[in-house]
C-alpha positions in Angstrom: 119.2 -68.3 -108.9 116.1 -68.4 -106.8 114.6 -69.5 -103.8 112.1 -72.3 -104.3 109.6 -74.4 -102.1 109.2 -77.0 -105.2 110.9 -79.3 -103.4 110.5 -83.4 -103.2 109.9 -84.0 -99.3 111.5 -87.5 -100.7 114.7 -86.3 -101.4 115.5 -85.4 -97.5 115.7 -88.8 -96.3 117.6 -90.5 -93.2 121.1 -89.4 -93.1 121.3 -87.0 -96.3 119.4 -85.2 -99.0 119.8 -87.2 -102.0 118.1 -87.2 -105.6 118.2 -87.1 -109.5 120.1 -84.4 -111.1 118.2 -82.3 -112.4 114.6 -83.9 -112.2 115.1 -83.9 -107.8 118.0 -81.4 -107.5 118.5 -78.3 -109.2 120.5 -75.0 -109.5 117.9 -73.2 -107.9 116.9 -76.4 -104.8 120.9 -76.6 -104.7 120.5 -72.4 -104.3 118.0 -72.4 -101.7 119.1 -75.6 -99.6 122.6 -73.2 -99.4 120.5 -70.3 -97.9 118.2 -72.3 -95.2 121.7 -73.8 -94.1 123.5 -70.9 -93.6 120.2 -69.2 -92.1 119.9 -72.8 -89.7 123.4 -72.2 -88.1 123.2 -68.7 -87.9 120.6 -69.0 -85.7 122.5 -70.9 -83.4 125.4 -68.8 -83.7 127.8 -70.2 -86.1 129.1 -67.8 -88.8 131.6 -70.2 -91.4 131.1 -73.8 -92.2 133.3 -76.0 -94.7 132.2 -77.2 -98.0 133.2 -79.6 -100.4 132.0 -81.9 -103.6 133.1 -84.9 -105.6 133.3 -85.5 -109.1 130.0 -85.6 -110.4 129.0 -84.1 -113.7 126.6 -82.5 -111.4 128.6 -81.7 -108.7 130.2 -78.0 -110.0 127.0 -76.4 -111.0 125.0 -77.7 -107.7 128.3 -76.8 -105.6 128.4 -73.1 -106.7 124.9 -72.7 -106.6 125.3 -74.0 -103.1 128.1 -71.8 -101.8 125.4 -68.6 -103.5 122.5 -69.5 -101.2 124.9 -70.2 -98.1 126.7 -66.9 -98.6 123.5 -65.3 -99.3 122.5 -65.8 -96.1 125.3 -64.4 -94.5 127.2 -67.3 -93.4 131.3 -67.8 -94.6 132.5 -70.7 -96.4 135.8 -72.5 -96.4 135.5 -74.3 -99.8 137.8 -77.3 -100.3 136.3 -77.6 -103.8 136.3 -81.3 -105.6 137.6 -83.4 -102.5 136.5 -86.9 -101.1 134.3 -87.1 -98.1 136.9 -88.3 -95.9 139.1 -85.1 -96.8 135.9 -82.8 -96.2 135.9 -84.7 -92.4 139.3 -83.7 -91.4 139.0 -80.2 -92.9 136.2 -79.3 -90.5 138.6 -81.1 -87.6 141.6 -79.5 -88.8 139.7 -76.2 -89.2 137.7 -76.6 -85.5 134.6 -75.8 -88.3 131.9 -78.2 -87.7 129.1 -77.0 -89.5 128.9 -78.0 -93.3 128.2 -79.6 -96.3 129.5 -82.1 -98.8 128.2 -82.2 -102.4 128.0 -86.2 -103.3 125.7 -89.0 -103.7 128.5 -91.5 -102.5 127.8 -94.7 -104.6 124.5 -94.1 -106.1 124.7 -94.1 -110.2 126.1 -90.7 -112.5 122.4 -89.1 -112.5 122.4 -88.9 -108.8 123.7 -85.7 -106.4 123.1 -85.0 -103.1 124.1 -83.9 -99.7 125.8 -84.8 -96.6 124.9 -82.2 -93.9 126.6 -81.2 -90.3 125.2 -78.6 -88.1 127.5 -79.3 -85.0 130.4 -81.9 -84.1 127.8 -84.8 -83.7 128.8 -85.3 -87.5 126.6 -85.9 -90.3 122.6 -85.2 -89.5 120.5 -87.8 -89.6 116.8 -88.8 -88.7 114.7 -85.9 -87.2 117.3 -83.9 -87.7 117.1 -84.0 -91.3 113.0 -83.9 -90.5 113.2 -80.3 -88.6 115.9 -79.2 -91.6 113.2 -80.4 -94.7 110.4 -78.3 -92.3 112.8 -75.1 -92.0 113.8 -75.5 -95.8 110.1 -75.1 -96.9 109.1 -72.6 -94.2 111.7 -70.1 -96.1 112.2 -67.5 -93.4 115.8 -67.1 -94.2 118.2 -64.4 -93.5 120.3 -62.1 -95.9 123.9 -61.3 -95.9 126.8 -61.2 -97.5 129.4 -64.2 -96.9 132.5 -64.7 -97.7 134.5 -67.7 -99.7 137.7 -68.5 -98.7 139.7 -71.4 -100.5 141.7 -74.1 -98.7 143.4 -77.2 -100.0 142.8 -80.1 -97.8 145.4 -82.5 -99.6 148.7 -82.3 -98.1 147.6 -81.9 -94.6 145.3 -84.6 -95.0 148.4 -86.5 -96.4 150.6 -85.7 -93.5 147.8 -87.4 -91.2 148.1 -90.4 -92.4 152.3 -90.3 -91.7 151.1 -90.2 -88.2 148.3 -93.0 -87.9 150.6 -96.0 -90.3 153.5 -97.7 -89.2 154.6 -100.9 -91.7 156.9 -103.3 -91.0 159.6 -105.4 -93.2 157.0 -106.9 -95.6 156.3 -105.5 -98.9 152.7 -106.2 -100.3 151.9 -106.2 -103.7 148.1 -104.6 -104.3 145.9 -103.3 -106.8 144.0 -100.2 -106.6 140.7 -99.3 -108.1 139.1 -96.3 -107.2 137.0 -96.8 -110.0 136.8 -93.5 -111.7 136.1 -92.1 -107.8 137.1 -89.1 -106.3 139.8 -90.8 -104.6 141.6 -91.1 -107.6 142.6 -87.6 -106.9 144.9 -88.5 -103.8 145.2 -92.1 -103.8 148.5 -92.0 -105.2 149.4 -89.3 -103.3 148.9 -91.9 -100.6 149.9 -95.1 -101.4 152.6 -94.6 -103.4 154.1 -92.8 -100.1 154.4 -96.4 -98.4 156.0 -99.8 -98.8 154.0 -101.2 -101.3 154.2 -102.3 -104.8 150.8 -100.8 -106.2 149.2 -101.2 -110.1 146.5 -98.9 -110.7 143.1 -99.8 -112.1 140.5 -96.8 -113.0 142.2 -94.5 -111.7 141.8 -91.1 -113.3 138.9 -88.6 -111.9 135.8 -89.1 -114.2 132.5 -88.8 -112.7 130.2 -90.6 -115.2 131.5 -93.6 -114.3 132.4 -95.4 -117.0 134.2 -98.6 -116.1 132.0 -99.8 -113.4 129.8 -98.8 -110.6 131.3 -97.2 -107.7 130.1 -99.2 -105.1 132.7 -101.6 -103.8 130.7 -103.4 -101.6 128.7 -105.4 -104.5 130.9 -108.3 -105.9 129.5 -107.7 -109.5 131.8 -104.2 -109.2 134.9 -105.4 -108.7 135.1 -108.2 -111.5 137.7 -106.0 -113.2 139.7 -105.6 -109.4 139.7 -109.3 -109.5 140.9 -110.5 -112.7 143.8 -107.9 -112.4 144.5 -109.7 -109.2 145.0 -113.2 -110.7 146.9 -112.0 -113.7 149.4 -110.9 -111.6 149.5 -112.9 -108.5 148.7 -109.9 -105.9 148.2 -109.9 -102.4 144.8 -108.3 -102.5 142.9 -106.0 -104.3 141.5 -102.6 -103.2 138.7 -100.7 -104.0 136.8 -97.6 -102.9 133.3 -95.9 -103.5 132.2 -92.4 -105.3 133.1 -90.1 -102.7 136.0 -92.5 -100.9 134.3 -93.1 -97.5 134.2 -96.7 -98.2 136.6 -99.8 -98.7 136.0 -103.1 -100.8 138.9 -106.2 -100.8 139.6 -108.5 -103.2 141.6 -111.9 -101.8 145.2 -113.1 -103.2 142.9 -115.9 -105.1 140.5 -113.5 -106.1 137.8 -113.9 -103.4 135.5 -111.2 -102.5 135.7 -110.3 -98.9 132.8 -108.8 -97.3 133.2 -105.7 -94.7 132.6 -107.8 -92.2 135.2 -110.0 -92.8 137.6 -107.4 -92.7 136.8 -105.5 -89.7 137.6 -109.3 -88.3 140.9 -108.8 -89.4 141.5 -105.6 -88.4 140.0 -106.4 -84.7 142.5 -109.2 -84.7 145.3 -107.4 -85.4 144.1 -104.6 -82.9 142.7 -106.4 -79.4 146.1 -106.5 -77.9 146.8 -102.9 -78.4 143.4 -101.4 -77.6 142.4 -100.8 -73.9 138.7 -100.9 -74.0 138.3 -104.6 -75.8 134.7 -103.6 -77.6 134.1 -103.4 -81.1 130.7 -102.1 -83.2 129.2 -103.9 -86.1 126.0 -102.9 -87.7 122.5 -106.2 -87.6 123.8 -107.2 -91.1 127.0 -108.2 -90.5 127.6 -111.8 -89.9 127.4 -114.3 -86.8 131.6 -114.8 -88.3 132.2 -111.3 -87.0 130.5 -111.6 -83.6 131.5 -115.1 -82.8 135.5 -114.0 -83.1 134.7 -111.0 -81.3 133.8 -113.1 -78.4 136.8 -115.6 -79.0 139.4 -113.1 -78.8 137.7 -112.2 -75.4 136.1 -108.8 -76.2 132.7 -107.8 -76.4 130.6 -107.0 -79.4 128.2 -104.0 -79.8 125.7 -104.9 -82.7 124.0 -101.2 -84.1 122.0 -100.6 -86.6 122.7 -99.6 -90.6 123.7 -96.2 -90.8 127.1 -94.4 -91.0 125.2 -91.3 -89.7 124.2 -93.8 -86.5 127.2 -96.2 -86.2 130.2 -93.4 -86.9 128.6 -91.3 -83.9 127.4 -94.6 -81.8 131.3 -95.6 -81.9 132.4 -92.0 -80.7 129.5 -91.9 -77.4 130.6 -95.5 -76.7 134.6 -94.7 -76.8 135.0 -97.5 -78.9 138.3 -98.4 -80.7 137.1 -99.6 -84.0 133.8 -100.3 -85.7 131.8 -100.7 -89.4 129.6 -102.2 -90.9 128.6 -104.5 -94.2 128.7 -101.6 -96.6 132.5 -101.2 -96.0 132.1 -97.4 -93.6 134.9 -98.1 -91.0 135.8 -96.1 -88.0 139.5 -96.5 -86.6 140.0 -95.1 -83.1 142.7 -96.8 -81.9 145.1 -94.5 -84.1 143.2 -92.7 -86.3 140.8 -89.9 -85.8 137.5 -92.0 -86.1 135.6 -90.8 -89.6 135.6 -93.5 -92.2 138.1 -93.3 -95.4 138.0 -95.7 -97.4 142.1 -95.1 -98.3 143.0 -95.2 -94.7 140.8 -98.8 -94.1 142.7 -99.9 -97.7 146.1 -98.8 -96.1 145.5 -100.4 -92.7 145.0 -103.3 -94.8 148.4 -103.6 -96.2 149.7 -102.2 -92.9 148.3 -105.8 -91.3 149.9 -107.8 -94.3 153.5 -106.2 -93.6 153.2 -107.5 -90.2 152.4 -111.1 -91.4 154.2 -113.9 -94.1 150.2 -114.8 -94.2 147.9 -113.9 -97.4 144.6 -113.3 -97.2 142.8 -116.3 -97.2 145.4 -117.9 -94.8 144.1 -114.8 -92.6 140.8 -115.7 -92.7 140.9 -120.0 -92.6 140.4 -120.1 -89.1 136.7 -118.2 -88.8 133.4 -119.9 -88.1 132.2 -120.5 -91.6 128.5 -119.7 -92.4 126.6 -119.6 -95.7 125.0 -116.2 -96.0 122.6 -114.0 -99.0 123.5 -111.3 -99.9 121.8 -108.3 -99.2 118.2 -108.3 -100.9 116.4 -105.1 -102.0 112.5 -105.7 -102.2 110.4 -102.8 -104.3 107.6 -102.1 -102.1 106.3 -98.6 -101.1 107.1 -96.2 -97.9 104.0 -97.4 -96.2 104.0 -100.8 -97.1 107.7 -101.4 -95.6 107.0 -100.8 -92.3 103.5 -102.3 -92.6 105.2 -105.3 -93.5 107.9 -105.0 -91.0 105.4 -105.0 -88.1 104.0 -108.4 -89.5 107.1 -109.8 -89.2 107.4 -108.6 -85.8 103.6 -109.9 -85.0 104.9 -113.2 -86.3 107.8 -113.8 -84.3 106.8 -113.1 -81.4 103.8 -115.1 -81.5 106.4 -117.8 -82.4 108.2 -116.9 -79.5 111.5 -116.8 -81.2 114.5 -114.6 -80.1 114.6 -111.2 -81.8 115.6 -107.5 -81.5 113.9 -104.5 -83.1 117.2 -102.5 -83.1 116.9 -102.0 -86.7 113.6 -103.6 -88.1 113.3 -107.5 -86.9 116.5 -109.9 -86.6 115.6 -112.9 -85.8 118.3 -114.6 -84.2 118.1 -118.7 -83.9 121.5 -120.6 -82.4 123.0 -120.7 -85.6 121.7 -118.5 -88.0 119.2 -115.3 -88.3 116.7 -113.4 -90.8 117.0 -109.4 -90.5 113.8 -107.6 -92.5 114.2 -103.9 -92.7 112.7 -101.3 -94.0 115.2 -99.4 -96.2 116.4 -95.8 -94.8 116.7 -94.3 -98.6 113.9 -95.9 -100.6 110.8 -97.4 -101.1 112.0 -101.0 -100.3 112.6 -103.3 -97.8 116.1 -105.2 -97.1 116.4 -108.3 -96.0 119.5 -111.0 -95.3 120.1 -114.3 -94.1 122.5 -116.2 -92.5 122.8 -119.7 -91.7 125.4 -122.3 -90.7 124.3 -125.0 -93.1 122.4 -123.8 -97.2 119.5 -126.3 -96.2 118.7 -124.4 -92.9 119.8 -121.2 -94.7 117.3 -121.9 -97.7 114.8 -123.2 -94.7 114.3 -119.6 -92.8 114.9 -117.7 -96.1 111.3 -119.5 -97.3 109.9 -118.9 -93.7 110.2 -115.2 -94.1 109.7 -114.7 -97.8 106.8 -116.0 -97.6 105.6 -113.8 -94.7 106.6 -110.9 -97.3 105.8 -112.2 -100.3 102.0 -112.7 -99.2 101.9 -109.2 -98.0 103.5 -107.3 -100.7 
């Protein structure tokens, strides 16, 4: 393996390093990403990090290439080998390591690898941080050493966390479980089989192509297989996770798709009375649903933008007890230890119905009800995004309407809002809509597509 400087500036982007295997990422990148890492946090004094990677075809050869080029450099690695993301963010807790590096591309498709990248106990870099790392990459003054690679199995201490952060009570829910193909499927019995519930398993063995569906649980299209097992057999709710387990999806007892947002409503429910500090963090696409219980249930509402690099660190500065956001990343603080598993979030699920004779949908009939898109990806290029982002800024504020710029534009009327943002890991823009009524709903969506569309 050698050090190379043909590498895509593209691939570094907001809050990890992420590309095509091999076209974007290869032994060699993999190889010399390992050395400027270890040479980056040697030169602020830190000797070991922790390292980890899912189970992507990919994942092996760009893992031991990795753990080369960090030990290369002289730095010491704890390897935790394949693990989910959630199991490499205790390790470096449990281990009082906080430098490190997880091999994964989360819920992109099979061809993609990447990585997510800690140089201190902020948690996962993001922004200029990833900038100053992509300019100290190519730069290539790296140091020389020999490390050393010591193994540690994260999974029964990991386990035993959880023992300490669940408590169930007399009723027994009946769930099904698709990790589909995931990495969790290589402790997710482990874990819910330890509890009071009745589980079926879906997907469940380790296999990193992918072949039953994609692993992103918070697109309904995934989870049609979650659903009909649900209504064959008359579940509670069905639970899914994403590639590298950080994330959480949920399936109603009638087969409903419930967005993040809908449960970090339940879970703030069943947590207000318990929780001192009555604030909770949600990210500009989540919807006016989540805020306006917030604000029933007499607590306060911290809206952030998209980002679990931003909204896992924003809900640690702020002290907050619980937060999220619309692509199912969850932070329990109240009794958990704050970084987002996508087991955990499934398990406080079933933890809330043990408490309640209530299903889901019973759960949820009381919410302000609004009619919402989902979220829309628009090809455009890097430029062009936040070109067209400004425009719509321009606009509204000529218009004088009410907006914030916390992440892109949300507009926010009385009752409803238009969020256009330029994507953080692509050439596109996102936008969503929300309205209480489809006719005012299909009324602002034509008022901004149209400011887009002509500028495209």
């Amino acid at each position: 393996m050698n050090i190379t400087k043909e590498i895509k500036k593209e691939i570094f982007r907001e809050y990890d390093i992420r590309g095509v295997y091999p076209d974007d990422l290869s032994e060699d990148i993999s190889y010399t990403i390992g050395r400027s890492f270890g040479s980056y946090i040697l030169k602020d004094g830190h000797n070991t990090c922790v390292c980890g990677h899912d189970n992507r075809i990919s994942s092996d050869l760009l893992y031991d290439s990795l753990l080369k080029g960090i030990t290369d450099s002289g730095v010491n690695v704890i390897s935790l080998g394949l693990c989910t993301t959630p199991m490499y963010y205790y390790a470096c807790i449990f281990k009082e390591v906080y430098q490190g590096i997880m091999v994964t591309a989360s819920h992109n498709p099979k061809e993609y690898n990447g990585y997510k990248i800690a140089f201190n106990e902020t948690g996962n870099a993001k922004g200029k941080e990833i900038t100053d790392f992509y300019k100290y990459t190519i730069n290539g003054n790296f140091s020389s050493g020999n490390g050393l690679i010591s193994l540690y199995n994260i999974k029964d201490d990991y386990i035993q966390l959880f023992d300490r952060c669940l408590e169930f009570d007399s009723r027994r829910p009946r769930v099904v479980i698709d990790p589909g193909n995931g990495t969790t499927s290589i402790v997710v019995h482990d874990l819910f089989d330890r509890y009071p519930i009745d589980v079926t398993y879906i997907n469940d063995v380790s296999d990193g192509t992918f072949p039953n569906h994609h692993p992103d649980p918070s697109v309904e299209e995934n989870l049609s297989m979650l659903k009909d097992e649900v209504l064959k057999g008359s579940y509670d709710a069905g639970i899914s996770f994403d590639g590298d387990g950080d994330r959480v999806g949920l399936i109603s007892n009638s087969g409903k798709f419930i967005p993040a947002d809908l449960i970090m409503l339940m879970v703030i429910r069943n947590i207000i009375s318990n929780v001192t500090k009555k604030e909770f963090l949600y990210d500009v696409k989540c919807s006016k649903a989540l805020s306006d219980e917030i604000e029933k249930l007499g607590g306060k509402g911290v809206m952030y933008r998209t980002g679990n690099s931003y909204t896992k660190a924003a809900c640690k500065e702020l002290d907050l007890p619980f937060g999220g956001e619309l692509s199912g990343h969850m932070y329990f603080r109240d009794k958990f230890l704050g970084f987002d598993s996508g087991i955990y979030a499934g398990l406080r699920i079933c933890e809330i119905l043990s408490k309640t004779d209530k299903n889901i949908d019973q759960l949820l009939s009381s919410i302000n009800r609004y009619f919402s898109t989902p979220e829309i990806k628009i090809a455009t290029t890097d430029d062009k995004k936040f070109e067209i982002v400004n425009l719509v800024k321009a606009y509204v504020k000529e218009k004088g309407y009410k907006y914030t710029t916390i992440d892109g534009v949300k507009v926010m009327f009385d009752s409803s809002w238009a969020l256009v943002r330029a994507s953080n890991t692509g050439p596109n823009l996102t936008v969503r809509f929300e309205a209480s009524t489809e006719e005012r709903l299909k009324e602002i969506q034509d008022e901004f597509m149209n400011i887009i569309n002509d500028n495209l």
